[in-house]
N, C-alpha and C positions, 0 to 999 in steps of 0.2 A: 608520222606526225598527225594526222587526220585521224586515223585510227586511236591515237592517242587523247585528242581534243573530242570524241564524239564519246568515246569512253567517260571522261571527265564530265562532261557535259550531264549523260546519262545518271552518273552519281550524283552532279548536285542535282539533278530534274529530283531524283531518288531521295533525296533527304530531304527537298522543301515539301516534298507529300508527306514524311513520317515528322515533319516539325506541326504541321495539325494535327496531330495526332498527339504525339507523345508529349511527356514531359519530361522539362531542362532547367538548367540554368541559363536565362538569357540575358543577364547582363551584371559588371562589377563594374564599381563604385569606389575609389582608394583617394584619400585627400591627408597628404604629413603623414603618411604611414609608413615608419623604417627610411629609406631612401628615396620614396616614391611623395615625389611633390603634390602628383594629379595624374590619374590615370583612369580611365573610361574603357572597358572590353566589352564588346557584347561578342558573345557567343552564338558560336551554332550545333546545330545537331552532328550526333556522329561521331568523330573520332579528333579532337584537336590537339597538335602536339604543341611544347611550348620549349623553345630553344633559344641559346644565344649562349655567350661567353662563362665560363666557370667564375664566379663570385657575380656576376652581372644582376642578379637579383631573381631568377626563375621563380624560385620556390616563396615567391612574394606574395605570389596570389592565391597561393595554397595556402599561406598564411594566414590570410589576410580571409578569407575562406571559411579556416579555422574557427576563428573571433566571431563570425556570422553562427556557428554553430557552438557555440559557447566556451569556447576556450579560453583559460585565465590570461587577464592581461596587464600589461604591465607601462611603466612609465619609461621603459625603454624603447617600445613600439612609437612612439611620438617625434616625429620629424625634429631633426635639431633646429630649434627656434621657434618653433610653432606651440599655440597654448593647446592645441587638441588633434588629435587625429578621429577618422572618422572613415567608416568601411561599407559599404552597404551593397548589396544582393538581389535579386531578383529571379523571381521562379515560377514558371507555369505550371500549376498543381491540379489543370484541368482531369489530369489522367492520373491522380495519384489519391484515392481512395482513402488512406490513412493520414493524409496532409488536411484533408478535406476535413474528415471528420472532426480532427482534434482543432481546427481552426472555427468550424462551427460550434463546438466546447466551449470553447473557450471567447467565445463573440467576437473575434479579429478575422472572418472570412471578409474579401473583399474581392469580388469578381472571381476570376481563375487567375486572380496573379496573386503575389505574396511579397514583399518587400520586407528587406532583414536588413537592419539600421545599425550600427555599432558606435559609440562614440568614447574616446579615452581620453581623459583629459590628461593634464603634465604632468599631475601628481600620482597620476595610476588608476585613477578613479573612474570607473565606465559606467553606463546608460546603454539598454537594447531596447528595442521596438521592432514590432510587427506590427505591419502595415500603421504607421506611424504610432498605435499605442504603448506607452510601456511598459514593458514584462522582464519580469527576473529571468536570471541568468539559466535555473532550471526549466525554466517553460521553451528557452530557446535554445535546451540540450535537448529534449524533448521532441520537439516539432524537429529540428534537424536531423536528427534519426529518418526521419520520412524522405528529405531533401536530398543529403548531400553522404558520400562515403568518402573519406580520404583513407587511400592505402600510403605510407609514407614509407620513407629509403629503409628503413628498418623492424619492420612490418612484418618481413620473414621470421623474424626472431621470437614473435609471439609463438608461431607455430610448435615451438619447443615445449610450449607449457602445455602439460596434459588439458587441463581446463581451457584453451584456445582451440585443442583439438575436437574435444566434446563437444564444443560450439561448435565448430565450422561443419562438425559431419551433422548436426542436427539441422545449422543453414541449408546444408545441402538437402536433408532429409523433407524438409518441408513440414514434420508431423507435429503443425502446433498442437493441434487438439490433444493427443498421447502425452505433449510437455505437460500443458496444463490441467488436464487428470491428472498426471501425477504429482504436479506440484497443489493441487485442491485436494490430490488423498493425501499425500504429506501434511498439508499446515490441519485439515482434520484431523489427521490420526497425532499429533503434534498436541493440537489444543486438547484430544482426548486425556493425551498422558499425562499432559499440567494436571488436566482435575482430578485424576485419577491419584497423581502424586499427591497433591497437597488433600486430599481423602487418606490418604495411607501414610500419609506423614503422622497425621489428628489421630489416627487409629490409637492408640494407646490413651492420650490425653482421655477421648470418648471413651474408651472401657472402663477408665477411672472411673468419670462422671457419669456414666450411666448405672454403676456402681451403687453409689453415692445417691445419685436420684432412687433406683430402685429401693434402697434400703428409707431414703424418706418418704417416698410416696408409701411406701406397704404401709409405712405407721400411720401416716394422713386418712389414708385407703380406710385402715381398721378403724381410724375416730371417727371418720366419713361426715366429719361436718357440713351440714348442706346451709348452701346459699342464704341469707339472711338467718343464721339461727342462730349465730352468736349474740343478736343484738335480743331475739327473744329469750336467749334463756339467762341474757344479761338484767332483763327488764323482771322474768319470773323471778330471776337469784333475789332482786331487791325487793317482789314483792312478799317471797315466803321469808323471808329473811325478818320482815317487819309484819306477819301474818299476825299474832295474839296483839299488837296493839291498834292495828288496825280493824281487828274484831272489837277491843273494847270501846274504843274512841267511835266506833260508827255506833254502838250500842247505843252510846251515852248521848250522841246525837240526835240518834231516832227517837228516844227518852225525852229530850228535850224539846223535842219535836212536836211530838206527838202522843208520848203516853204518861205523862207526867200528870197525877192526880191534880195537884196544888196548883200549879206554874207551868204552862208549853207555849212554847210559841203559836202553834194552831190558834188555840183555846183563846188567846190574848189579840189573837188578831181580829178572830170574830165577832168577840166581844167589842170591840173598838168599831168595826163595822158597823154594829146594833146600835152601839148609841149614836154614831153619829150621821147614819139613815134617820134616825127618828130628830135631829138637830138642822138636819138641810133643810126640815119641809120649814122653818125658821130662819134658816139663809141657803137659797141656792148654790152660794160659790163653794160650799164643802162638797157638791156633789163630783168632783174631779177627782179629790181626796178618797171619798168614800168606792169609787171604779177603783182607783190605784190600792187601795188597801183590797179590795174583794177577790183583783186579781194576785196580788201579793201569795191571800190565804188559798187560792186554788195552786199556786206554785207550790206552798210549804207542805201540803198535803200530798201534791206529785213527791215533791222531792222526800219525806218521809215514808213513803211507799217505794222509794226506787230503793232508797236506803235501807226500807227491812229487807227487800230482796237478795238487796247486796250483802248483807250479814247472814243472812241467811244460808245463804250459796258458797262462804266465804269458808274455806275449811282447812284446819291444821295441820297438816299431813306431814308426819315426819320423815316418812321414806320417800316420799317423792319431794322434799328437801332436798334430805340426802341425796340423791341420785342429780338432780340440777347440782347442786353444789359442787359433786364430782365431776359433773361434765363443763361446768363452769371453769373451775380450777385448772382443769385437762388442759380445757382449748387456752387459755390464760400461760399455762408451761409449755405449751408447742408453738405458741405466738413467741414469747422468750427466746427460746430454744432456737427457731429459725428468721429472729430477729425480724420480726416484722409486727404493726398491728395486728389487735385481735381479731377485728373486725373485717382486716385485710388477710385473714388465713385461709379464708374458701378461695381467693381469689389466688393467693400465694400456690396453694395446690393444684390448681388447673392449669400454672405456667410451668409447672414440674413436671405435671404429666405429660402439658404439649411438648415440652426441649425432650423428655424423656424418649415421646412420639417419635418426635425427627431425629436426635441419633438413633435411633433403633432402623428409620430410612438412611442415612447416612451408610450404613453396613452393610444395608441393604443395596444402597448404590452404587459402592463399591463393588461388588460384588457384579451387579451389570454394568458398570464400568470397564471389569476386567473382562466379560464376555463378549464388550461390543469393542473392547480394543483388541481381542482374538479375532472379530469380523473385519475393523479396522483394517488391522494390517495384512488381513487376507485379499482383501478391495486393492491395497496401495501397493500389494507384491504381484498380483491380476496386473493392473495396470503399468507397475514398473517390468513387468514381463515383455508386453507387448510394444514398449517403448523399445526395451531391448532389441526384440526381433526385429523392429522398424528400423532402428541402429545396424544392426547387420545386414541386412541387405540392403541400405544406404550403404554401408562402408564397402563392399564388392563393388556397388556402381562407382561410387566417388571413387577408389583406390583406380580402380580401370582408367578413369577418365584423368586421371592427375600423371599417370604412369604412361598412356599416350602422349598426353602434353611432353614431358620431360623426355619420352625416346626424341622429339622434335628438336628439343633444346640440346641437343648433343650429348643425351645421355644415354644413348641407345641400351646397354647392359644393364639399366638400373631395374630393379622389383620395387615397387612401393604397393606395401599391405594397410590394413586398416585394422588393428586388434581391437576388440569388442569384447571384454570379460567382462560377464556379468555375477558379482557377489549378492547371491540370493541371500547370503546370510549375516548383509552385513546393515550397518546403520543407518535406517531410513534417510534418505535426504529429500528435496523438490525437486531434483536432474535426475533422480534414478537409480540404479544400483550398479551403473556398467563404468567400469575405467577404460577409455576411448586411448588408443595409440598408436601413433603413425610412426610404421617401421620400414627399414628400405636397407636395400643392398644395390651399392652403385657398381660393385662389378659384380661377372659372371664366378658362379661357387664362391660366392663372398657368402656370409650367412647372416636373415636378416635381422637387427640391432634398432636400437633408438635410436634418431634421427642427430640428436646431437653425439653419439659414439660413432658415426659413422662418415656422416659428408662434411664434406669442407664448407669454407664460404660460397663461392661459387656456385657450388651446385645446390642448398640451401635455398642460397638467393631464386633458382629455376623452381626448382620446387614448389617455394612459396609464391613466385610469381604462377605456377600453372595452379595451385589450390584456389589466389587471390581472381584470376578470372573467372575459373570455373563457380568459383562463391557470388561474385557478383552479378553471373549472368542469371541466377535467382533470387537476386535482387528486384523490390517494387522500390526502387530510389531514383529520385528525377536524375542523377548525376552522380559519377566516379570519377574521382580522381588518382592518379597513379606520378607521387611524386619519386624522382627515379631510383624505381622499384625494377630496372635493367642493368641496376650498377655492379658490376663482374662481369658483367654479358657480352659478347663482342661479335664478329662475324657471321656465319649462317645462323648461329642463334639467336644472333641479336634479329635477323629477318623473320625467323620464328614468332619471335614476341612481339613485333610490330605483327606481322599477321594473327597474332589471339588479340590483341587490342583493337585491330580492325575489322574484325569480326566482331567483337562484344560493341564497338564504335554503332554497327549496324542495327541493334536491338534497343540499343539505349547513348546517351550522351558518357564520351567517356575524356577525358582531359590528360594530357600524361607530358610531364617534365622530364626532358629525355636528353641526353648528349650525342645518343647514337642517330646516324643518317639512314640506317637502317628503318629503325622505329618510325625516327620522322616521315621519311618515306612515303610510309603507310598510313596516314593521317589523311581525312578526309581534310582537315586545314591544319593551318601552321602558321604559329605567330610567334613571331623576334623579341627577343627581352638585348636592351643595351642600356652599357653605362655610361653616362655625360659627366664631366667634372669639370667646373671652370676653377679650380685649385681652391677656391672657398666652402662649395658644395658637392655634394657629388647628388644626380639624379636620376631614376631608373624608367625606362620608357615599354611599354609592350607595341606591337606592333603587326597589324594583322599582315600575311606576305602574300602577295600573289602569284603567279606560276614561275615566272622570269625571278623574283627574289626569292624563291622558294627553292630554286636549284641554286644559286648564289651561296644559300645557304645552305645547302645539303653539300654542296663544294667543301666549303669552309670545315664541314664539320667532314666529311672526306679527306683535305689534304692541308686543311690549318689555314694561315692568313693568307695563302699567298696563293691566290685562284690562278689557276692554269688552266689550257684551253682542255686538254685533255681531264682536269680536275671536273672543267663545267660539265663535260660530256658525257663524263660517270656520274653526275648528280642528276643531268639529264637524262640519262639512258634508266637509272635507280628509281626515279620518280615516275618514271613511263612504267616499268616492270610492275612495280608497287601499284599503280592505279589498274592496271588491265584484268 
């Protein structure tokens, strides 16, 4: 008995050192939730088992657990008669890196603890919070990925699905960085193929249209109208157009002007000057008159001189009519033609040559499109290789280590392989090109098969429970929970699985809803679930047990209600064995 109490002793000295340390779940919070009126747990490190009566409410707190890590919930979860239920959690995240960070993200860090808030009203309608702020349901599916792992009583069953399997040997594998190369050369070589396709789609449309362009530009090309010429040779078309009357009318101007024997305006203006110089020295106020007429006559003189110039210089040309006229006309029937102003066709032409430009790159892009997705998928089959290889020699170690566990569990005959085919030739995805499958043969010259052609429930259930430890002990999560994921299990094996839970208890916080006194046994603590009815309500209580209630109940689940002396002394004797 001293030997036994110093042992004890020893382990809890041993867990309150690894409780500064690690991180857990240190306390739950349930008020109207299901059966449960009020109920306060704090937890400890290490291994606690959670027992009492079959319907008594065990799996309440797993539940209830659940809802902390975002599970849908409902208006049935809600105490009869009460307007709301309400769940909340608590987690030391000092040692959990990835809680850390995303809590910093997100501006809800609050010292090294973390508080997860659930609240459901009557009508089904819920509210979550972290560390009192509120956040949707996704953000607290999120951050409990970091927290919490529930393994539940059915949990083996995933294991059947190829895709569970791929997972759990890549958990084991540890090789995030290989995932995500290869899942960054997938979604690249992914986005390549889109633009590639919708390039190769256009292919035909653009050989139309470049067609089409090529044959309008040549003609544009050949009349090679440049930049502002339409409007000059629009202005020339009108003035040769009206050349001989504009030759005689400037004639008759200048005539009038200035060379007119009889009558010019010159000659009449001067004359008016003459006399009425010789009239001011008679009144001074014509001398304003006489400046304005003087300068009059030197303008009519400029301007009659500017004007023989211009007739002079001004010449009939009928070929070079001709030839404006035709070029006029031209540009006037390809403005038509390609439905646009005339004036707008220089400019119409440089947008035919630019589109003409880029599909001509377009073809061209193509074309390095399809070179850089022959590089592409040379990078993502590199990478999905060594994903591979990382795959197979995880699945050697993993298979070993699951095929150990399960000779413990009383399976001593059984082979459990880990198939790894890798299709190099098959359709890229972001996990890889390898189909992952766990195969086994539970007796000897059995030959080994899929997992579901071959074992029973029972041995299923071992299986998945030695996979589900060995996954979790490469876990960074503050907490596991094991709702009973022993159920088939019973005698030496069921001591087995209480010692892999006690062991994984030791690395990290592990929680496990159990029937067996075996399991329990081996629990660094143990706490009592019971049901109260006073014929109106029925109520559910947790219960932390001490050493003396702890064999009580390791009795009870030994030999049923009805404890005998020899019952306590095997729950005693079971509880000494299990802690030494």
């Amino acid at each position: 008995m001293f030997i036994f109490t110093v042992t004890v002793y020893l382990n809890m000295l041993f867990l309150v050192c690894l409780y500064r340390e690690l991180k857990m779940l240190t306390h739950l919070s349930i008020r109207n939730f299901a059966v449960v009126k009020t109920l306060d747990v704090d937890f400890s490190l290490g291994m606690t088992a959670i027992t009492g009566e079959t319907g008594a409410g065990k799996s309440i707190s797993v539940d209830a657990l659940g809802l902390c890590l975002g599970d849908r919930a409902d208006s049935g979860m809600v105490r009869t008669g009460a307007d709301k239920a309400e769940v909340s959690a608590g987690f030391n995240v000092k040692q959990l890196p990835g809680a850390l960070k995303w809590l910093e993200e997100h501006e809800l860090l609050d010292d090294d603890e973390v508080l997860i808030r659930r609240v459901i009203s009557s009508e089904g309608r819920s509210k979550a919070f972290v560390n009192g702020t509120p956040v949707p349901l996704q953000q607290l599916k999120n951050l409990g990925q970091f927290l919490l792992s529930i393994h539940g009583q059915h949990a083996h069953q995933q294991i059947l699905k190829s895709d569970s399997q791929r997972h759990l040997l890549d958990q084991f594998a540890e090789h995030h960085t290989l995932l995500t190369k290869v899942a960054d050369c997938y979604q690249t070589l992914r986005t390549q193929q889109q633009d590639y396709q919708n390039l190769l789609e256009g292919q035909q449309q653009r050989v139309d249209r470049s067609q089409l362009l090529s044959y309008q530009i040549q003609e544009l090309d050949e009349f090679a109208l440049a930049e502002g010429e339409f409007i000059a040779l629009e202005t020339e078309h009108k003035k040769l157009s009206h050349s001989q009357t504009l030759l005689e009318q400037s004639q008759i101007s200048f005539h009038q002007l200035y060379e007119a024997e009889e009558f010019n305006a010159l000659s009449a203006v001067q004359s008016s000057v003459d006399r009425l110089t010789e009239l001011q020295e008679h009144d001074p106020s014509l001398a304003p008159i006489v400046t304005m007429l003087t300068e009059a006559s030197i303008q009519i003189d400029e301007a009659a001189n500017e004007l023989r110039a211009y007739t002079e210089q001004l010449e009939i040309d009928p070929m070079r009519m001709q030839n404006v006229e035709a070029r006029y006309s031209q540009a006037l029937d390809l403005s038509r033609k390609h439905n646009v102003r005339p004036e707008a066709l220089y400019e119409f032409h440089q947008q035919l040559s630019i589109e003409f430009t880029e599909l001509v790159k377009d073809d061209s892009l193509l074309q390095e499109l399809k070179t850089q997705l022959l590089e592409l998928e040379q990078q993502y089959h590199q990478a999905a290789n060594k994903l591979s290889l990382s795959r197979q020699k995880a699945a050697k170690s993993f298979a070993k280590q699951v095929e150990q566990h399960i000779h413990q569990m009383n399976m001593a005959g059984a082979v459990f392989k880990i198939v790894v085919e890798h299709h190099g030739q098959g359709t890229p995805n972001k996990l890889g090109l390898d189909r992952v499958q766990f195969v086994v043969s539970t007796n000897k010259g059995q030959a080994l098969d899929n997992l579901e052609k071959v074992v029973s429930g029972g041995e299923l259930s071992r299986i998945g429970l030695a996979i589900q430890v060995i996954s979790s002990s490469n876990n960074d999560i503050a907490t596991m929970i094991f709702d009973e994921v022993d159920s088939g299990i019973s005698g030496s094996t069921a001591s087995v699985v209480g010692q892999l839970l006690r062991k994984l208890g030791e690395s990290a916080q592990v929680i496990c809803v159990t029937h067996l006194p075996q399991v329990a046994a081996r629990a660094h603590n143990q706490m009592f679930v019971t049901k109260f009815s006073d014929k109106k309500t029925t109520e559910t209580h947790m219960i932390c047990l001490q050493e003396s209630e702890r064999i009580e109940e390791l009795a009870r689940l030994l030999a049923g209600d009805t404890l005998t002396e020899s019952a306590i002394a095997n729950a005693r004797e079971l509880l000494q064995i299990s802690n030494s």
